[in-house]
Biopython code that builds the backbone (N, CA, C, O; Angstrom):
import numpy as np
from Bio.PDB.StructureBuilder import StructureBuilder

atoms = [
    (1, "UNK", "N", (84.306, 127.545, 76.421)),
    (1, "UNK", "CA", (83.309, 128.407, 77.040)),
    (1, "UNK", "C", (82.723, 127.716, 78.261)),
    (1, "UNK", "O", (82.631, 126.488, 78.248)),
    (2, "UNK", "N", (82.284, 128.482, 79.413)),
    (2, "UNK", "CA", (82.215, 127.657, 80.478)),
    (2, "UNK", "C", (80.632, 127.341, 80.464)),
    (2, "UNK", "O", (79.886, 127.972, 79.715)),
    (3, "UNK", "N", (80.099, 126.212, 81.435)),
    (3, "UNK", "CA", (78.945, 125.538, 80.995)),
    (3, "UNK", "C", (77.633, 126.783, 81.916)),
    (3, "UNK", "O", (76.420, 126.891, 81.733)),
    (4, "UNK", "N", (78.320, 127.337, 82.630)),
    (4, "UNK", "CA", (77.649, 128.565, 83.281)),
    (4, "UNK", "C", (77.286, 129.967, 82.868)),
    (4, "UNK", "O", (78.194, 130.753, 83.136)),
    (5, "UNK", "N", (76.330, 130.474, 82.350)),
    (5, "UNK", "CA", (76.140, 131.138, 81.518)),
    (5, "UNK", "C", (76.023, 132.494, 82.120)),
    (5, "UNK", "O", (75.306, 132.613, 83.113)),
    (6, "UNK", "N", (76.608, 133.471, 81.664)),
    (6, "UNK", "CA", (76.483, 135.151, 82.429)),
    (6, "UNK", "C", (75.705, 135.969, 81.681)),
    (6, "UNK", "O", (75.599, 135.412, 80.589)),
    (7, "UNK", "N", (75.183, 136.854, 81.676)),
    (7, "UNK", "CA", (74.556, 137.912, 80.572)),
    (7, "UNK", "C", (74.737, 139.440, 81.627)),
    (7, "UNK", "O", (74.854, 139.493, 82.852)),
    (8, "UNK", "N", (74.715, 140.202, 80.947)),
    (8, "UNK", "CA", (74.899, 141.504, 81.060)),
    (8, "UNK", "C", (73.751, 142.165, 80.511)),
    (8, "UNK", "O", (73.548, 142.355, 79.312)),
    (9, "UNK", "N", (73.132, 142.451, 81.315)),
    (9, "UNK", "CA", (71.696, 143.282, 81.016)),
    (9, "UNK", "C", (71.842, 144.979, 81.310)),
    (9, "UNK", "O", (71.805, 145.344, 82.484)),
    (10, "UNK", "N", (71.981, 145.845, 80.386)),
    (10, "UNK", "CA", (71.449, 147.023, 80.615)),
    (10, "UNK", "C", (70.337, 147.762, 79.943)),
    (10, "UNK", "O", (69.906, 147.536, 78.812)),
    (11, "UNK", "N", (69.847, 148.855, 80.948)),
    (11, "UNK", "CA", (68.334, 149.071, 81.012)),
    (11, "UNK", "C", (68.293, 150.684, 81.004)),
    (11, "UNK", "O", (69.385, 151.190, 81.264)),
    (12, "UNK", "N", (67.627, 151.251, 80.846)),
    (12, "UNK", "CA", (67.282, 152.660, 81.589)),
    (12, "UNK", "C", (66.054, 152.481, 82.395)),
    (12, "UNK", "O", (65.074, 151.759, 82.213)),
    (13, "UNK", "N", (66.421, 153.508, 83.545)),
    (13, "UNK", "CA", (65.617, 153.220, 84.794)),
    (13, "UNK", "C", (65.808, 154.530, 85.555)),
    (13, "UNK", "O", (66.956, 154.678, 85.975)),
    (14, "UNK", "N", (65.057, 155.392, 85.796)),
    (14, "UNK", "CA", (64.943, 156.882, 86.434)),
    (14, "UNK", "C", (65.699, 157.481, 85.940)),
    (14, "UNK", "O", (66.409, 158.094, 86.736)),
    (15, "UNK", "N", (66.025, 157.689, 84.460)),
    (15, "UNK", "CA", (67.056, 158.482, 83.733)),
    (15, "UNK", "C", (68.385, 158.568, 83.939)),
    (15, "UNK", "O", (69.242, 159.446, 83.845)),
    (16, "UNK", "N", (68.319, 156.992, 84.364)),
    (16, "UNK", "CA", (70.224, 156.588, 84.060)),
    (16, "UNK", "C", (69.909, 155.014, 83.907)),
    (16, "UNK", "O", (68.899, 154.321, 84.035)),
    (17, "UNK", "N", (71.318, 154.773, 83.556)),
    (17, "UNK", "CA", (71.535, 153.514, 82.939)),
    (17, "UNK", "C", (71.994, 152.651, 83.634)),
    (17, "UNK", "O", (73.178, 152.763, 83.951)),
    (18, "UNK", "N", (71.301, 151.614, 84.062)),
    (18, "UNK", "CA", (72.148, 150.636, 84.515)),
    (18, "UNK", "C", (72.550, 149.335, 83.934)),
    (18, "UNK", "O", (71.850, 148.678, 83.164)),
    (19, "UNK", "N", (73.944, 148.949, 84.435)),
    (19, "UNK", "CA", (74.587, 147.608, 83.839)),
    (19, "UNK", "C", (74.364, 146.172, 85.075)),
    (19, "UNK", "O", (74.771, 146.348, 86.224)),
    (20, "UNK", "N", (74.056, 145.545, 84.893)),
    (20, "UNK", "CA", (73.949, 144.375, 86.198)),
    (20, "UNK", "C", (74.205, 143.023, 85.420)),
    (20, "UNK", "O", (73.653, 143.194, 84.333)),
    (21, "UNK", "N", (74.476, 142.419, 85.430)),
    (21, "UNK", "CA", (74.946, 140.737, 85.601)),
    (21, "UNK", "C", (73.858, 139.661, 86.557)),
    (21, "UNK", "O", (73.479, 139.680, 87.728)),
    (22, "UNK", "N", (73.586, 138.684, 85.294)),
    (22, "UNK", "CA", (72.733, 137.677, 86.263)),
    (22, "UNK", "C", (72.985, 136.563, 85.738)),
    (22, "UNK", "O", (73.952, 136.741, 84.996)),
    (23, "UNK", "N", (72.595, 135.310, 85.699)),
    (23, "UNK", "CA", (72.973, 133.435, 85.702)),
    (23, "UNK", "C", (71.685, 133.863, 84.705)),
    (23, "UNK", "O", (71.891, 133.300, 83.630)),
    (24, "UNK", "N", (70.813, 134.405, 84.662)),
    (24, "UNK", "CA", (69.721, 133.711, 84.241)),
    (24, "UNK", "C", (68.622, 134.934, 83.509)),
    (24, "UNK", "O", (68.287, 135.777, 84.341)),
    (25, "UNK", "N", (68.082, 135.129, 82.245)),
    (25, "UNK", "CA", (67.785, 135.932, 81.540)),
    (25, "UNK", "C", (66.564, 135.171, 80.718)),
    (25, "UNK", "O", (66.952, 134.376, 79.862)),
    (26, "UNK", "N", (65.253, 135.310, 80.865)),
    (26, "UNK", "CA", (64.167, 134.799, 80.276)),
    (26, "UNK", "C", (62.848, 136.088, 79.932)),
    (26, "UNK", "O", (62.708, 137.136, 80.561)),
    (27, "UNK", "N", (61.888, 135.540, 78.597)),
    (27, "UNK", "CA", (60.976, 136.069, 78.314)),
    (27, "UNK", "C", (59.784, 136.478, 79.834)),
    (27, "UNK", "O", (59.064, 137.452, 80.057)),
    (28, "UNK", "N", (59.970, 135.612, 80.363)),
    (28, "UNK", "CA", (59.004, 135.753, 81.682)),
    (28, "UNK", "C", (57.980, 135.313, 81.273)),
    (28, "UNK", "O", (57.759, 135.134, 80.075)),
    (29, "UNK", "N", (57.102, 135.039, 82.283)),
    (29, "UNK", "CA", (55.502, 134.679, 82.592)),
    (29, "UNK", "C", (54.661, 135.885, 81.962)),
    (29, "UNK", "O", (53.838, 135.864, 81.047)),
    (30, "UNK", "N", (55.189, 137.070, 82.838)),
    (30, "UNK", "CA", (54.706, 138.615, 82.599)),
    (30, "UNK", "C", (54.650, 139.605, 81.014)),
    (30, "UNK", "O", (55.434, 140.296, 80.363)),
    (31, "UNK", "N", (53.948, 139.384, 80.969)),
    (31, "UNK", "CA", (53.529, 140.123, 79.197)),
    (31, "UNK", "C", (54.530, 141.505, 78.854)),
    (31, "UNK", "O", (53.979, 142.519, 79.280)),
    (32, "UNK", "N", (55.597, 141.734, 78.324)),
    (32, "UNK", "CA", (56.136, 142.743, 78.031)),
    (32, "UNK", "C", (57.374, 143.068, 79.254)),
    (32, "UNK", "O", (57.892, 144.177, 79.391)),
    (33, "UNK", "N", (57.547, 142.443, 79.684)),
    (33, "UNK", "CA", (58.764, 141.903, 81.051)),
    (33, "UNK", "C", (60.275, 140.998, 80.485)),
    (33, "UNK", "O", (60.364, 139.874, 79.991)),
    (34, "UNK", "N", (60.784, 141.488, 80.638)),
    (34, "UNK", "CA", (62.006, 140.290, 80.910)),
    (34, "UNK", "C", (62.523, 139.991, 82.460)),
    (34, "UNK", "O", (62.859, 140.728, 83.387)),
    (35, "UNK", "N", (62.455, 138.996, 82.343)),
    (35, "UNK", "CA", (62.619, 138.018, 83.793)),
    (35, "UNK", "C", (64.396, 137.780, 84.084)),
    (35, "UNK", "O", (65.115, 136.918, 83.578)),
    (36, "UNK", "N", (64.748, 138.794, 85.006)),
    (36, "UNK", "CA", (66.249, 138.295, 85.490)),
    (36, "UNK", "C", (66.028, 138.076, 86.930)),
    (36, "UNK", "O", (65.393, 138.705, 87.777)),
    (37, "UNK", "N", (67.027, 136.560, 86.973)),
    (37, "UNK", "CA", (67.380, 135.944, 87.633)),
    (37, "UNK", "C", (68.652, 135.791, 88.334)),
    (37, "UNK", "O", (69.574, 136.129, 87.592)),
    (38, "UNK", "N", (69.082, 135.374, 89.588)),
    (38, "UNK", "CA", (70.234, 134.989, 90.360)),
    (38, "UNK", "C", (71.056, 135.925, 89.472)),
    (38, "UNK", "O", (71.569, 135.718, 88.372)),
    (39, "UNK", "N", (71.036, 137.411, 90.535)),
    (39, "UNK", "CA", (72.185, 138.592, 90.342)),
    (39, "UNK", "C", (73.319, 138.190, 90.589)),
    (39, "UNK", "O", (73.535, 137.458, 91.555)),
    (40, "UNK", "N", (74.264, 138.593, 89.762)),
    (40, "UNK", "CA", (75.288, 138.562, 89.941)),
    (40, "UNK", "C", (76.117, 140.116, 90.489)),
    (40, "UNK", "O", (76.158, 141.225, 89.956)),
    (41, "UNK", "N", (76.773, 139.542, 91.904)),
    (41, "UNK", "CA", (77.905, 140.909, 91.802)),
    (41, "UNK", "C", (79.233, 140.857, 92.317)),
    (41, "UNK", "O", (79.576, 139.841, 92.923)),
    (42, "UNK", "N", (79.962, 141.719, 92.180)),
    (42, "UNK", "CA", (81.094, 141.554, 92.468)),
    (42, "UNK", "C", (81.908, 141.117, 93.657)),
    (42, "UNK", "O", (81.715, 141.700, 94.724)),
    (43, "UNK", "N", (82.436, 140.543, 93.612)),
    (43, "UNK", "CA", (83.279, 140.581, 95.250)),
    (43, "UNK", "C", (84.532, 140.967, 95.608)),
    (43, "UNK", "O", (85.425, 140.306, 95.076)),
    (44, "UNK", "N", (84.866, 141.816, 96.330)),
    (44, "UNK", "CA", (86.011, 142.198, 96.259)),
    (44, "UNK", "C", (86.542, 142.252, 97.320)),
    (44, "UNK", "O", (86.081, 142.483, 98.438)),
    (45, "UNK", "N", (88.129, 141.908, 96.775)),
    (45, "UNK", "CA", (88.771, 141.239, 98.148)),
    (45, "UNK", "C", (89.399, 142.389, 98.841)),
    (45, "UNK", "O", (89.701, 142.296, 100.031)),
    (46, "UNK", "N", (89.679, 143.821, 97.935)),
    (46, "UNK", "CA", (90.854, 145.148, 98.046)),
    (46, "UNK", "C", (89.382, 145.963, 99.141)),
    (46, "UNK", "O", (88.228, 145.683, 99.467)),
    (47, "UNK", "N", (90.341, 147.016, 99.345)),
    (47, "UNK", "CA", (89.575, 147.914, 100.356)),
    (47, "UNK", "C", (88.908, 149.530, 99.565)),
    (47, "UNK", "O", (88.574, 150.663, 99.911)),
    (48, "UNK", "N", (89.024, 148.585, 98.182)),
    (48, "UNK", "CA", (88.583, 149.922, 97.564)),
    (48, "UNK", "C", (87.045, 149.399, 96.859)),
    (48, "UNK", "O", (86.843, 148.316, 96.309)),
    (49, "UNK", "N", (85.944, 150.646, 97.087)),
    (49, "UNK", "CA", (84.593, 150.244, 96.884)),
    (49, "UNK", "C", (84.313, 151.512, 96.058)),
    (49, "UNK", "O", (84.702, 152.674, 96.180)),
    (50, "UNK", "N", (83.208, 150.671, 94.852)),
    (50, "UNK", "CA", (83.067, 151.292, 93.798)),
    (50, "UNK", "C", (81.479, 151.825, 94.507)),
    (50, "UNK", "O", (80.917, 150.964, 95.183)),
    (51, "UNK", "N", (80.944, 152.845, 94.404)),
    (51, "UNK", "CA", (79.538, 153.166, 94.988)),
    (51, "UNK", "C", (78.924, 152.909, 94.334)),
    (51, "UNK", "O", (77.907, 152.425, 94.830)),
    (52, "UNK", "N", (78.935, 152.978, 92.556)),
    (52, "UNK", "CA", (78.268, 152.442, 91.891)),
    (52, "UNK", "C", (77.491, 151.244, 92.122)),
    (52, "UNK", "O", (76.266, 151.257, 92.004)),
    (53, "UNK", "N", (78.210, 150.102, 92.478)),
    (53, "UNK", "CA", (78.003, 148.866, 92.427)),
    (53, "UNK", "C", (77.848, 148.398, 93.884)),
    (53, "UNK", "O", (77.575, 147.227, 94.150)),
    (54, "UNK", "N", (78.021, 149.299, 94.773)),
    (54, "UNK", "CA", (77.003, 149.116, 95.659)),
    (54, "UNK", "C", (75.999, 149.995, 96.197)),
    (54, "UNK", "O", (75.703, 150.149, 97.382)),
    (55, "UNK", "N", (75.507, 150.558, 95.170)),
    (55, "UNK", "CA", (74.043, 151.285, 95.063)),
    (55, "UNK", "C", (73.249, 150.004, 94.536)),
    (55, "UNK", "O", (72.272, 149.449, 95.038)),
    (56, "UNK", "N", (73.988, 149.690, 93.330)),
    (56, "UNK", "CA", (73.038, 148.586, 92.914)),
    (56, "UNK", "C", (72.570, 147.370, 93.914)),
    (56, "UNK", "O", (71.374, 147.241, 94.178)),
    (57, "UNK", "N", (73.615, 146.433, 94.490)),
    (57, "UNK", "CA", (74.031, 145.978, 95.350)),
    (57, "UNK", "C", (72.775, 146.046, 96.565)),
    (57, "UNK", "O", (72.148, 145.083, 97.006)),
    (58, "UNK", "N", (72.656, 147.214, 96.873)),
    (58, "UNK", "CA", (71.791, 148.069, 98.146)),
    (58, "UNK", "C", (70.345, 147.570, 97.165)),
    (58, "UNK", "O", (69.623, 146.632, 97.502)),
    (59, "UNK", "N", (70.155, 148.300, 96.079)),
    (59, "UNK", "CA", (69.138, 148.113, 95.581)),
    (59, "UNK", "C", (68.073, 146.957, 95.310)),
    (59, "UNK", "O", (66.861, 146.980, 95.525)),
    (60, "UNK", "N", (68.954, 145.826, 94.717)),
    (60, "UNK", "CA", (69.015, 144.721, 94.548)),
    (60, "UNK", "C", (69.131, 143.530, 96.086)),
    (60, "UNK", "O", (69.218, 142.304, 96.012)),
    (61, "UNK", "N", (69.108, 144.086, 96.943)),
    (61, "UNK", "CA", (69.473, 143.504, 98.025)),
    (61, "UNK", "C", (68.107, 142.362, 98.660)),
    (61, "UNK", "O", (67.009, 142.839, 98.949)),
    (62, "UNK", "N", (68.287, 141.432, 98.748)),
    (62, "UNK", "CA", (67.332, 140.184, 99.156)),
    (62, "UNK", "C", (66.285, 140.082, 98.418)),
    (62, "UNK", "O", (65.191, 139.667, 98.799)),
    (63, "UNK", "N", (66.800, 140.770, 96.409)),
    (63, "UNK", "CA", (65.816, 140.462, 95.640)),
    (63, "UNK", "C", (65.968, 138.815, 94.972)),
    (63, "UNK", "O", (67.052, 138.501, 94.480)),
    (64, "UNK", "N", (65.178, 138.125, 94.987)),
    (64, "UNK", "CA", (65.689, 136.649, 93.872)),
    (64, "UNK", "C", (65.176, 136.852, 92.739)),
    (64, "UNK", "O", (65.870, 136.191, 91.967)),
    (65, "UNK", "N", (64.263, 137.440, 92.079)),
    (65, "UNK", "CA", (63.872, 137.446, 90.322)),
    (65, "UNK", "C", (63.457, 139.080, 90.419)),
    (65, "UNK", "O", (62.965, 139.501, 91.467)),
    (66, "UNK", "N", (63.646, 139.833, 89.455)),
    (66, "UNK", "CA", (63.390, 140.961, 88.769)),
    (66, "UNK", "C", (62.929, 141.258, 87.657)),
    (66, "UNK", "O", (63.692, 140.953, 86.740)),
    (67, "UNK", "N", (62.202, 141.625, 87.419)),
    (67, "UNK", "CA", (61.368, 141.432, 86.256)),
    (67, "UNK", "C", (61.547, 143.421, 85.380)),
    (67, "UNK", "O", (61.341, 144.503, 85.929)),
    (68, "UNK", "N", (61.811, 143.245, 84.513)),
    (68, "UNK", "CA", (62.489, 144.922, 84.069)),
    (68, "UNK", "C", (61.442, 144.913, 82.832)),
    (68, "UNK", "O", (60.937, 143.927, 82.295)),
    (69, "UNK", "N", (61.270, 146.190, 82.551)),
    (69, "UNK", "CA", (59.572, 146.000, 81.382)),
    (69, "UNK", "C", (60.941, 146.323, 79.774)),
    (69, "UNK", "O", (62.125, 146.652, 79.697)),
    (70, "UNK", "N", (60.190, 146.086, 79.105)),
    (70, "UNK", "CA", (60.805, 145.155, 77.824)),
    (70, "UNK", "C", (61.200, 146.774, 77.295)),
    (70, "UNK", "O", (62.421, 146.933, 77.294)),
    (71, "UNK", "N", (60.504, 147.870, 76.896)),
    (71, "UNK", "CA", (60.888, 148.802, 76.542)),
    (71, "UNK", "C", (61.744, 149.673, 77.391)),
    (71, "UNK", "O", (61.716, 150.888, 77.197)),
    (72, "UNK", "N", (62.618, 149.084, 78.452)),
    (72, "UNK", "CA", (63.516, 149.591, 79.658)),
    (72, "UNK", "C", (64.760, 149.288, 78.732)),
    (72, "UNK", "O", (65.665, 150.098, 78.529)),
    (73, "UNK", "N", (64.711, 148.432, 78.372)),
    (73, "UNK", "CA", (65.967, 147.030, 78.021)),
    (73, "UNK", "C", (66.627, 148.015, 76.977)),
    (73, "UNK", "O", (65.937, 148.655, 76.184)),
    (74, "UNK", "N", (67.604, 148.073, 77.011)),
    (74, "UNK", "CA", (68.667, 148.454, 75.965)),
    (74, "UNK", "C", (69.660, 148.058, 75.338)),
    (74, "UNK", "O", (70.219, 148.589, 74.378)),
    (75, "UNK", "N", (70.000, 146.711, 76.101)),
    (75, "UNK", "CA", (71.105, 145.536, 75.640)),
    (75, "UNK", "C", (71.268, 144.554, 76.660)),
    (75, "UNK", "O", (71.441, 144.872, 77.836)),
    (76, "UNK", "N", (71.210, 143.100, 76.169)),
    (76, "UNK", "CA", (71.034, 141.908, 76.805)),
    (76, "UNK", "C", (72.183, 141.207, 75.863)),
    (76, "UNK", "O", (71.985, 140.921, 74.682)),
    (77, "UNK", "N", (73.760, 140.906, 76.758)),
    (77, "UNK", "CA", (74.743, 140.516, 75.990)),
    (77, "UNK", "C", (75.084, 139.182, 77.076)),
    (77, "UNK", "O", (75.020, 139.360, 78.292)),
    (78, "UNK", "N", (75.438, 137.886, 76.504)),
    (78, "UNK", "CA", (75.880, 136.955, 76.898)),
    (78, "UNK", "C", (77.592, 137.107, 77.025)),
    (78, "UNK", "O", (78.221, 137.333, 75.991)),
    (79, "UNK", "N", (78.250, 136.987, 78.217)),
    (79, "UNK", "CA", (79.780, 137.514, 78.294)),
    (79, "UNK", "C", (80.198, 135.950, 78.937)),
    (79, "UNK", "O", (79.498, 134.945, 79.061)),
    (80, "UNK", "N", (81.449, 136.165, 79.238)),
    (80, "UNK", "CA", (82.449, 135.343, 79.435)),
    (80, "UNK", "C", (82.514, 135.932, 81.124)),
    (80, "UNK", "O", (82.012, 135.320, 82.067)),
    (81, "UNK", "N", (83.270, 137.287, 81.236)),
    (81, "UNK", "CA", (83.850, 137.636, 82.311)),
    (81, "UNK", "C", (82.670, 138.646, 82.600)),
    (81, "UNK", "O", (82.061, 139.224, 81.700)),
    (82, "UNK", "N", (82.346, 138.834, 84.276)),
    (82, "UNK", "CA", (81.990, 139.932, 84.756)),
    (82, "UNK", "C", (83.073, 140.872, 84.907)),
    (82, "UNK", "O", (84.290, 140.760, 85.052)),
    (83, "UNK", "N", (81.977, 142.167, 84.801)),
    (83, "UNK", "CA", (82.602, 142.868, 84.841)),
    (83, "UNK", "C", (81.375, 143.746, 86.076)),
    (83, "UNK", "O", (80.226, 143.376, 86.320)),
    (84, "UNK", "N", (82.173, 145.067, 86.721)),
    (84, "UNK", "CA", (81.311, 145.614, 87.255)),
    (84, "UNK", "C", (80.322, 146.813, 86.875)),
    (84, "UNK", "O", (80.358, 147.766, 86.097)),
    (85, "UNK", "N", (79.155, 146.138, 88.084)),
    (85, "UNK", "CA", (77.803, 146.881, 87.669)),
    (85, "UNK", "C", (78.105, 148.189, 87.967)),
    (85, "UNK", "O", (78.762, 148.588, 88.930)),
    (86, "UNK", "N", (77.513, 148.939, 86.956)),
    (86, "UNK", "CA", (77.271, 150.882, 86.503)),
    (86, "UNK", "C", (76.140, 151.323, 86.640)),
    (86, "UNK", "O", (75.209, 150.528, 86.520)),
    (87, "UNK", "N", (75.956, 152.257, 86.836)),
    (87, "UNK", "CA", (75.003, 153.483, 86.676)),
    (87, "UNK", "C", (75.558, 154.197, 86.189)),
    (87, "UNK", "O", (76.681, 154.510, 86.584)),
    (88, "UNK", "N", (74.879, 154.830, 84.945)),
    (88, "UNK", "CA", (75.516, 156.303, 84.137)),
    (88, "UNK", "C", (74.642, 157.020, 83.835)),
    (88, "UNK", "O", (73.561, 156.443, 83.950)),
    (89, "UNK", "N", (74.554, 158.062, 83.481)),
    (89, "UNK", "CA", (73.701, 159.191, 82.963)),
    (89, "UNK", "C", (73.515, 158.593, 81.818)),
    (89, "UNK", "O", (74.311, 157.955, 81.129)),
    (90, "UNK", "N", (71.678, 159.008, 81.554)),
    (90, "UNK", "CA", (71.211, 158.646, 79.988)),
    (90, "UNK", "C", (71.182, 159.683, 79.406)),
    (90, "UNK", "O", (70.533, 160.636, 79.836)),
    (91, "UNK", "N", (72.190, 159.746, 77.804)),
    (91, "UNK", "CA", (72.235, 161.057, 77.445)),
    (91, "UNK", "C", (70.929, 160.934, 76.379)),
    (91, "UNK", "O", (70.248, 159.994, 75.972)),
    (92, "UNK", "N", (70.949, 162.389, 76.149)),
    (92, "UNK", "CA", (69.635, 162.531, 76.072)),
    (92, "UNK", "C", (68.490, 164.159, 75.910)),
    (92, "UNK", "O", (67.657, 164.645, 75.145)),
    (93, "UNK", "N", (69.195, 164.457, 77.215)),
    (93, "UNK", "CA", (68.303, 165.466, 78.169)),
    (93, "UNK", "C", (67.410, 165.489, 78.175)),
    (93, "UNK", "O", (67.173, 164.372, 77.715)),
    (94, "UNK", "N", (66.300, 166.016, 78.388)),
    (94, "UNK", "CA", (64.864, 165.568, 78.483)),
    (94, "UNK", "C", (63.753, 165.149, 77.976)),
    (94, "UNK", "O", (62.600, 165.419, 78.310)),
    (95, "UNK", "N", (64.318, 164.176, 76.785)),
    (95, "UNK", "CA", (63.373, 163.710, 75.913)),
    (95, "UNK", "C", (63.196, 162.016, 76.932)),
    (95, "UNK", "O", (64.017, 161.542, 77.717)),
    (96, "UNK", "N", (62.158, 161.586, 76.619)),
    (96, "UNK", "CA", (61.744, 160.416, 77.607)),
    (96, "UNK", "C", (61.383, 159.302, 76.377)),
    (96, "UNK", "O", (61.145, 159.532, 75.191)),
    (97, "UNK", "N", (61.421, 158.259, 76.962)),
    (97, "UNK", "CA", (60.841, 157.327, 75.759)),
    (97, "UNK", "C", (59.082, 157.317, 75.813)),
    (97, "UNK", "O", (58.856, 157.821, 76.913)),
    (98, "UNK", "N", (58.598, 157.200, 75.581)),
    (98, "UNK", "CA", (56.968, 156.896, 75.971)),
    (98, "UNK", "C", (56.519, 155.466, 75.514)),
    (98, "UNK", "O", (56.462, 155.030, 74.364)),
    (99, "UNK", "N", (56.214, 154.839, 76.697)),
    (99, "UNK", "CA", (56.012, 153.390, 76.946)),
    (99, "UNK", "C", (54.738, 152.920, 75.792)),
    (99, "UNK", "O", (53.601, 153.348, 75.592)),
    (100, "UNK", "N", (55.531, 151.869, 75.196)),
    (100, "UNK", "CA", (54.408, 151.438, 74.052)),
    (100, "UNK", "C", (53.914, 150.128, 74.331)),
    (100, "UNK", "O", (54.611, 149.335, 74.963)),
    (101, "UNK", "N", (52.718, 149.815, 73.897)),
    (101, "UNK", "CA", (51.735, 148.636, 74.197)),
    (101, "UNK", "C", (52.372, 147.739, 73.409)),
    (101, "UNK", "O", (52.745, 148.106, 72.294)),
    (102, "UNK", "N", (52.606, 146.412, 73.851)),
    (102, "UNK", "CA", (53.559, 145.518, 73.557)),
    (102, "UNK", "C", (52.573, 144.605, 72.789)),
    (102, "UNK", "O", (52.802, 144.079, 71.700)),
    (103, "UNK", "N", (51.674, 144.520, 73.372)),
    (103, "UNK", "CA", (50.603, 143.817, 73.043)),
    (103, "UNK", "C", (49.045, 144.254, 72.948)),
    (103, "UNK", "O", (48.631, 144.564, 74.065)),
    (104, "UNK", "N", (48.448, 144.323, 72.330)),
    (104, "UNK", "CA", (46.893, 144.710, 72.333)),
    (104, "UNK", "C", (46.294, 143.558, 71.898)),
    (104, "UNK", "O", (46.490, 142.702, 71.035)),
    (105, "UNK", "N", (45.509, 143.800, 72.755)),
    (105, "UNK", "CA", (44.264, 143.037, 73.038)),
    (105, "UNK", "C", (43.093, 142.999, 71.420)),
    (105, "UNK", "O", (42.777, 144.077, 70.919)),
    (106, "UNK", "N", (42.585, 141.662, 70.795)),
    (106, "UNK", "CA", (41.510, 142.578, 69.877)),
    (106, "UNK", "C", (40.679, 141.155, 70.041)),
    (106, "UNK", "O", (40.881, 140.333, 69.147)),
    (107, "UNK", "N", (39.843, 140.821, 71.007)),
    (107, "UNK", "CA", (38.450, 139.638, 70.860)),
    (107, "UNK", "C", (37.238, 140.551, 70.308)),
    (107, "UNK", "O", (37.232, 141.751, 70.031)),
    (108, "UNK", "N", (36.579, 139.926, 70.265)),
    (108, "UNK", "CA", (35.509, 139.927, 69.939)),
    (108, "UNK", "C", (34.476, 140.890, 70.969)),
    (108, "UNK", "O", (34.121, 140.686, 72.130)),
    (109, "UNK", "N", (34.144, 142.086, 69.965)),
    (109, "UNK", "CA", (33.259, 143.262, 71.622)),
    (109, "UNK", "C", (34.222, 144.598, 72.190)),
    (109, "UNK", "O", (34.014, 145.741, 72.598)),
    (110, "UNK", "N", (35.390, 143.705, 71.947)),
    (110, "UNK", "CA", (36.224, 144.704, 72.376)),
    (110, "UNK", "C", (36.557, 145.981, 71.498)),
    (110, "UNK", "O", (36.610, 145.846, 70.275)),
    (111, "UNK", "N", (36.806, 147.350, 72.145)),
    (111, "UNK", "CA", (36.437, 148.554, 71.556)),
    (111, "UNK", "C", (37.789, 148.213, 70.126)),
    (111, "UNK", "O", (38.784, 147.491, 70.201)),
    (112, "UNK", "N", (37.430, 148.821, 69.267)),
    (112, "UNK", "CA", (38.457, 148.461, 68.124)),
    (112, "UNK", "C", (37.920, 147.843, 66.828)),
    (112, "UNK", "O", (38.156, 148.137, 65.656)),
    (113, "UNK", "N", (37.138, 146.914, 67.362)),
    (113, "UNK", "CA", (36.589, 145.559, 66.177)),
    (113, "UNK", "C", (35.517, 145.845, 65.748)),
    (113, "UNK", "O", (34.953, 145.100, 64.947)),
]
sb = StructureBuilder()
sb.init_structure("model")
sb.init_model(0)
sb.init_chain("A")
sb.init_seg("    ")
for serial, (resi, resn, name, xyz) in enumerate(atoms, 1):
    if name == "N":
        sb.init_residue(resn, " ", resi, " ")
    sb.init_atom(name, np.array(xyz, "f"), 0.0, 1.0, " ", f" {name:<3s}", serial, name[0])
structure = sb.get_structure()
């Protein structure tokens, strides 16, 4: 296994799915965040271009850390080989997730206690 580590992060994000590749995958600083790092993307040497992957590409463009909120996340897989980044439709139809509090707050005063 090589000493360089890849992960494959996909997410939902404006009601599609995306797949992206990065070196680097952490809890983050940021409360309810996962922290990706140094994107990975494809390079290709042929004259054929996937739009997919350079939407992302476009998107991602002169970002260095990304931070994606924890209830986005849908699978965080450690791989061997890249493969290329997707966008797909989230099936579904119009049911939405509704963003849940990752963390609550309970000191002392505060409404609750």
């Amino acid at each position: 296994m090589s000493a360089r580590h890849l992960y494959k992060v996909i997410f939902a994000h404006q009601g599609k799915v995306w797949e992206i590749y990065a070196r680097s995958v952490n809890h983050g600083a940021m409360l309810g965040f996962v922290e990706v790092e140094r994107l990975v993307f494809g390079e290709r040497s042929s004259v054929v271009v996937d739009p997919a992957e350079e939407r992302i590409k476009g998107e991602f463009e002169g970002v260095k850390r990304t931070y994606i909120p924890l209830h986005s996340v849908l699978r965080i897989d450690e791989v061997e080989k890249q493969g290329a980044g997707k966008i797909s439709t989230l099936e579904g139809g119009n049911v939405a997730q509704f963003p849940l509090a990752v963390y609550t707050p309970g000191g002392p005063g505060e409404p609750g206690k």
